[in-house]
Each structure stands twice: as structure tokens, then as C-alpha cells.
N, C-alpha and C positions, 0 to 999 in steps of 0.2 A: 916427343916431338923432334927433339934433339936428332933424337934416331933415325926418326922417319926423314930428316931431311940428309943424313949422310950415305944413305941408300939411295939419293936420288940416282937418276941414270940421264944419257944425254937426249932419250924418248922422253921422258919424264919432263925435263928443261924445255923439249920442244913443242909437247901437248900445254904446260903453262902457257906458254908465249901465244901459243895458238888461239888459245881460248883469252887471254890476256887482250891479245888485236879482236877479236868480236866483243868482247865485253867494252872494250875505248868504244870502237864506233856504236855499241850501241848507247853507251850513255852519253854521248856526244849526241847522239840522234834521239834520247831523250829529252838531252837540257834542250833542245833547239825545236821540236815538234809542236806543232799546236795542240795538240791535245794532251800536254804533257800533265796538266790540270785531272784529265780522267783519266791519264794512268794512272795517277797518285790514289784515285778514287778504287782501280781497281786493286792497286797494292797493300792496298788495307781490306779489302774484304778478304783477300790472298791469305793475308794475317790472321783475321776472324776464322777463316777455315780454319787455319792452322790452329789456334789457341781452342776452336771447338775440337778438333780431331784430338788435341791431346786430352783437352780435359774431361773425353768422351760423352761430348752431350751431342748425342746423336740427331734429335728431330736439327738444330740447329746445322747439323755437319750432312744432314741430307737434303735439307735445304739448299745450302750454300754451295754445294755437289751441283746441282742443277742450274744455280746461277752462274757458277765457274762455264759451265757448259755451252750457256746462252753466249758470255761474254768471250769465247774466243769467236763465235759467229760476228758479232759488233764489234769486235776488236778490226777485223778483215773491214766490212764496211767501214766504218768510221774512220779508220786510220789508214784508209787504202794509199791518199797521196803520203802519209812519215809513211809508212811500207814498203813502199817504194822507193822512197829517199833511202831506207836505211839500206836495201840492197846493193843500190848506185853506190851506197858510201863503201861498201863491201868493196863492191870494184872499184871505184875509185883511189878507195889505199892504196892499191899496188899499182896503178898507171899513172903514165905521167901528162895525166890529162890537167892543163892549168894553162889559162889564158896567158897569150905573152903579154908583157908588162907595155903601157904607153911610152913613151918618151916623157920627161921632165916638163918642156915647154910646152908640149900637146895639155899637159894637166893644165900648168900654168891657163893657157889660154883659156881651156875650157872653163876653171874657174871665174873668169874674166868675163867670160861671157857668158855665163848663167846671172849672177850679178847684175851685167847690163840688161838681160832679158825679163829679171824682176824690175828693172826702174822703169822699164818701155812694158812693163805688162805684159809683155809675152809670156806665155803657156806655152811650158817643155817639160818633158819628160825622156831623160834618157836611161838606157838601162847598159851597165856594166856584167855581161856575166860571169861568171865562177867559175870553179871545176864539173861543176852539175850540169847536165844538158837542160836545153829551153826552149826544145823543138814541142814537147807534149804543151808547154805551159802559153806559148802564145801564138796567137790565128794572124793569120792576113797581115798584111804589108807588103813590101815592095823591096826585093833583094839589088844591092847599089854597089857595096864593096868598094866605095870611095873616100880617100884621106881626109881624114878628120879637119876641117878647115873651118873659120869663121864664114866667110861668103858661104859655104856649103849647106851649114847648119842655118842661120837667116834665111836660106833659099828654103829648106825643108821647114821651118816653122812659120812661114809665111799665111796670114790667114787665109790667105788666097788660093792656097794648094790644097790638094784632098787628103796625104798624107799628115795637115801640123797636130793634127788632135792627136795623133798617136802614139807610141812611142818610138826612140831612135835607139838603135839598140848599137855600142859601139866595143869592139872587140880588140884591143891591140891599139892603134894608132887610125883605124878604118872603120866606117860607118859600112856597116854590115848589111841594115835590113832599116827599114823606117816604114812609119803607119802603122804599125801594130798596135797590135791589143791584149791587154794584158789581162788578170786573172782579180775581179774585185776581189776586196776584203770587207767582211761582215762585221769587222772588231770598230764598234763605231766610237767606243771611249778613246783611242788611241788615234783613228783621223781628225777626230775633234771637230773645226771649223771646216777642214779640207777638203776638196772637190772628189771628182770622178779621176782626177791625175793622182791624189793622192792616195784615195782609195785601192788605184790601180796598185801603185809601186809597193803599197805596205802587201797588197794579195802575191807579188811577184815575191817580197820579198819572206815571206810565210812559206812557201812552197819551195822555195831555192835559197842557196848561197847568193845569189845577183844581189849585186849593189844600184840603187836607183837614186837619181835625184830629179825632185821635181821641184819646180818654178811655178810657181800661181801668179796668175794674171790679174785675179783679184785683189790680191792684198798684198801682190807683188814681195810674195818671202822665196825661200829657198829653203827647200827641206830636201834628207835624205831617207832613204827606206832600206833598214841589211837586218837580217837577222831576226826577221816580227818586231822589227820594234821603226815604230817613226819617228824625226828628230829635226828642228828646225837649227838651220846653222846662222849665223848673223853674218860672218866675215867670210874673205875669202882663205883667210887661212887657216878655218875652223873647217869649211871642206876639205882645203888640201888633205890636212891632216888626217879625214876620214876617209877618204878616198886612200892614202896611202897605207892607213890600217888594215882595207881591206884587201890591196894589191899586195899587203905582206904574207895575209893567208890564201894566197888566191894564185896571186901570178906570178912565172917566175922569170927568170932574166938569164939570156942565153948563157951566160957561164955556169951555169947550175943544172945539176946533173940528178938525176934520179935521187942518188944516196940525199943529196944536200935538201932537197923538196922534202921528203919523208922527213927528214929531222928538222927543216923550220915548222912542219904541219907539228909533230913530235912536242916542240916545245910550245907554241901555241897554247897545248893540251897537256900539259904536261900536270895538274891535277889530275884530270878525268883518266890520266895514263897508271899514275900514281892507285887512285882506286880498282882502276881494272889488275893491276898486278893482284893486288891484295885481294879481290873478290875470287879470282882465277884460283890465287894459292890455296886461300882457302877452301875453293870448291875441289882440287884437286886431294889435298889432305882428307875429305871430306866422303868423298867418293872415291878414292883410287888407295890407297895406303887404307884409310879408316874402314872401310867395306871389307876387308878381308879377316878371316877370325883368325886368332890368336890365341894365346895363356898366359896367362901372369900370374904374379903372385905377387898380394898386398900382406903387409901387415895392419891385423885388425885389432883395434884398442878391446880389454875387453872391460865391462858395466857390469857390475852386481846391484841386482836389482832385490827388492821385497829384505831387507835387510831387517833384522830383529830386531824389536823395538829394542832399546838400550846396551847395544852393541855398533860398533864398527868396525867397519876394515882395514884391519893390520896391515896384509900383504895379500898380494897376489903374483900367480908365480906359474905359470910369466904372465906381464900386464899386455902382451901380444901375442896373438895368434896368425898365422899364417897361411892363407887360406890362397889356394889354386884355383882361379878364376877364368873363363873362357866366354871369349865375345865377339865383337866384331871389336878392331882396335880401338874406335872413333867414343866408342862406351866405356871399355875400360880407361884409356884418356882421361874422358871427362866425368867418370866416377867421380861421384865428391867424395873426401874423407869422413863425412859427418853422415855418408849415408853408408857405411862401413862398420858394424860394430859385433861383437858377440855378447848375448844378454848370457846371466847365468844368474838363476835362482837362490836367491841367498835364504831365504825362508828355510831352503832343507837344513840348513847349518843350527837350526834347533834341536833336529833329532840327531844332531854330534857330527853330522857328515863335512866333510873338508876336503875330499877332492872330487870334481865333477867332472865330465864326461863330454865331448864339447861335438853336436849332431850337427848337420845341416838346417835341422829348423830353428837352430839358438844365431846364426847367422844373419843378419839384416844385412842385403842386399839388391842391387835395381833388380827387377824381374829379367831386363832383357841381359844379365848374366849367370851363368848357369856356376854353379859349383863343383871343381873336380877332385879336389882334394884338399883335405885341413891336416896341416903337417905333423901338429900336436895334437893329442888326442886326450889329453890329460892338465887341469888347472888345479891347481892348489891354493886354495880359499884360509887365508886366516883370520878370526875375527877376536875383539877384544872388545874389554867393559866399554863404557864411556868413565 
């Protein structure tokens, strides 16, 4: 291994990294996918194939052939919108697509006034969004592009208008779009008590990065929707706070430059970064270095077997044999030692004989490596009373 990594080359370093960034975004687009439940599902039958294919039990590995086959068909349905997301995130890495950050007292306020709009029972729903676009994800409303103000917002949630049922979606510091409509969610353990506002925000935020808060009118709470999960907040400074968690992955702030955005998303991630190295390394060890054949030569212990009743083994001479091996490297690697040995018949040592003769069928080795040469060609067997 040692080896293989001092032959690395500066293609080599750039095929890891490469494969390393698709491997982050896509386990990042696993941990965050609604269906990440049946991939789980299908990554164990993955397995069951594999543990049939080795242990060659055929009807179950031609089975499970034809199921693999079905399920990338339902993989595409089912998973069309994380599909799509995982794409986006593709381009997404490398642009510097991220909503600009609010102003401090814009937060302030709003927080202020969600609060107030749960003590007056007003129903609101706004939506924050992320680096993801949310032109597929929501219908109808009414495009405004006006500064995020108290008067502004009381005017749009007024019961009396045709846009307050819907959502305000707010971008920056500016009310973008209002009366929309957002994407229900089905996950009904997770809205619990919650209306069609909550429903809404938890569906918005299943399908995207957008951050949502909604205000119920009936029970006059404040809750938030990021990342599939819904969460009621009590204070105002249990939003602040979540709002600003989300503006640290999301939006940046005009001093910040390409390089800087990549490395807070970077560290954010910085497990899921940690296992895409190591998945990457090892797939590259695996497939590039290991895929190529090779030769080596082990030293093989060698085992007298059928030993005469009331005798034992003196000496043996030599207690290794040296045998020229050829495979792919990835095999000889992960030889084990224990499945390395040369048997030698000790029963002949009755009829006086003591040194043997060492073929390729006294050899125990994996099948997928071939024999090319055994250096010694001659043992000498000692054996004594007991």
C-alpha cells in the first residue's frame, strides 16, 4: 500500500479529489433526501446480492439480478425530485449561487413581528430561500420586489386581501413574490397539530434548502420548516438564532468571495468531506493501482501433515517456501497469510523417505491467483521418536 501510494502522480491526486466532490455532494444529498429510508432499503439488497454472488447461490443471485434491474426503473420515479436536487447540487459547488445576506435589524424586526402576529392570530408564512432554485417548486403569486417593512407585511397578511393565505417569499432585505403556493407535505407525524401553513413549509422545506417560518393563527405558535424537519420556536431569540444558522449555510455577505463561500459550505460538511476522501481513496486503490496485474512473491510456511503415529518433527529445512505469485494487485494485497501454505505428506517418511519435492498442487492458494514459480524445489523432512 505503502508503494502504491508513492507512485502516486498529480492525475492521480486530481481523479481522487474529483471523485471525492461527487461522493461529498452525494452523501450530503443522501443525509438530506426524503427517501433516504429506501435507499437504505435498497443498499442492503445491494449487499444480499453481493454476499449471494460470492457465496455462489445462484437461484437467489438471479433473483436479486432482476430485482436490481426493476429498482433502478423506481429509483428514477421515485426519487425524481432528490434527482434532481442532487444534480443542482453538482452545479451548485462550483457557482456562486447564495442569496445575499439580510441586514441585522431587518432580522430583528421580522422576528418581532412574527411574535406579534402569533398574539393577534394572524397566519403567516414566509419563506427564505437558499442556493437551490424555487421557480419549479412554487405556483402563483404576485411578483412585488418591495423592502421588507412592518406596514408592508400587515398590508400583505391582511385577511382582507387575496394574497394573506399564501406564502411571502423574502430574498435579501426585499419581499420578492407573495400569495404563493407552496408544495404539501405527507409526513403527517412531523406536522402533528399543524395546518395547511405548516404542512406547506415542512413540503417546501423537504424539496429544498429554503428556510420557512410559519405563524398559526390558531394556536398562535411560531414554528420553523429547513431541512425536513419542523420545529416550534418559543422566543424570539430561539428564531434569531435559527435563522442565522441557516444564513451561515446559505447566504453570503458582500466581502466574501468564491474561495471563502466553498470553504464555509466546506466546513459546514466537513464529516461528510472527511468520508468522501476515504470512500474515493479507497475506490481509487481499488480500481486503478489494484486492477492491474502484477507478481510477487510470498513466503509460504510450510505444514506436515499425516505424520506417523509415534514420531515427530525434528526439523524442517526450510520451514519457507517461496512461491512467485501473479494477480491483480488488489488480491495479492489482501491475501491472507493463513490462506498461504504448502502441505507435505509426512506418512511417506515411513517408507525412510526425507526429502520431498514441493509441485504446484501441495500449494494452498486463492483460486483468483495463478502460480508462477516456487523457488525451492526441495524440503527436508526430519522426524524423531516421541
Amino acid at each position: 500500500m505503502l508503494l502504491t501510494f508513492a507512485e502516486l502522480r498529480a492525475v492521480d491526486v486530481l481523479d481522487i479529489l474529483i471523485v471525492s466532490g461527487l461522493c461529498w455532494i452525494a452523501i450530503v444529498w443522501i443525509r438530506e433526501a426524503r427517501a433516504r429510508v429506501a435507499l437504505g432499503g435498497m443498499a442492503a439488497v445491494a449487499l444480499l446480492f453481493w454476499a449471494a454472488h460470492a457465496l455462489d447461490l445462484r437461484l437467489t443471485t438471479s433473483l436479486l439480478q432482476g430485482f436490481i434491474a426493476l429498482s433502478a426503473l423506481v429509483l428514477v420515479v421515485v426519487f425524481q425530485d432528490d434527482l434532481r436536487r442532487f444534480f443542482e447540487g453538482i452545479t451548485l459547488a462550483v457557482m456562486r449561487n447564495a442569496t445575499p445576506r439580510p441586514s441585522d435589524d431587518l432580522l430583528d424586526e421580522l422576528g418581532t413581528l412574527c411574535f406579534s402576529f402569533a398574539q393577534d392570530r394572524i397566519g403567516a408564512l414566509f419563506v427564505f430561500p437558499g442556493r437551490e432554485p424555487l421557480d419549479r417548486l412554487i405556483d402563483g403569486g404576485v411578483y412585488l420586489d418591495g423592502r421588507v417593512s412592518e406596514p408592508l407585511l400587515r398590508s400583505l397578511l391582511d385577511p382582507r386581501t387575496p394574497g394573506h393565505d399564501g406564502g411571502i417569499v423574502i430574498r435579501g432585505g426585499k419581499v420578492v413574490r407573495f400569495g404563493v403556493h407552496l408544495p404539501l407535505s405527507t409526513e403527517w407525524e412531523e406536522i402533528g397539530a399543524g395546518g395547511t401553513r405548516h404542512a406547506a413549509s415542512l413540503g417546501l422545506a423537504e424539496r429544498s434548502d429554503a428556510f420557512c417560518i410559519a405563524v398559526s393563527e390558531e394556536r398562535g405558535e411560531v414554528s420553523i420548516a429547513w431541512r425536513g424537519r419542523l420545529e416550534q420556536v418559543a422566543t424570539e431569540d430561539a428564531l434569531r438564532k435559527r435563522i442565522d444558522r441557516f444564513l451561515r449555510r446559505t447566504a453570503r455577505r458582500r466581502s466574501e468571495n468564491w474561495l471563502q463561500t466553498r470553504l464555509l459550505t466546506a466546513r459546514h460538511h466537513w464529516r461528510e468531506g472527511l468520508v468522501a476522501c476515504t470512500v474515493a481513496t479507497a475506490l481509487w486503490l481499488h480500481t486503478v493501482p489494484g486492477a492491474e496485474v502484477d507478481r510477487r512473491s510470498r513466503s509460504i510456511p510450510v505444514v506436515v501433515e499425516n505424520i506417523p503415529e509415534g514420531f515427530r518433527v525434528a526439523n524442517i529445512d526450510p520451514p519457507e517456501i517461496d512461491v512467485v505469485f501473479e494477480g491483480l494487485k488488489r488480491d495479492l494485497v489482501m491475501a491472507e497469510t493463513d490462506e498461504l501454505r504448502v502441505r507435505i505428506d509426512g506418512g511417506l517418511a515411513r517408507l525412510g523417505r526425507r526429502t520431498f519435492s514441493v509441485g504446484e498442487h501441495q500449494v494452498d492458494h486463492p483460486p483468483e491467483l495463478e502460480i508462477i514459480a516456487i523457488e525451492q524445489g526441495q524440503i527436508r523432512l526430519a522426524l524423531e521418536r516421541q
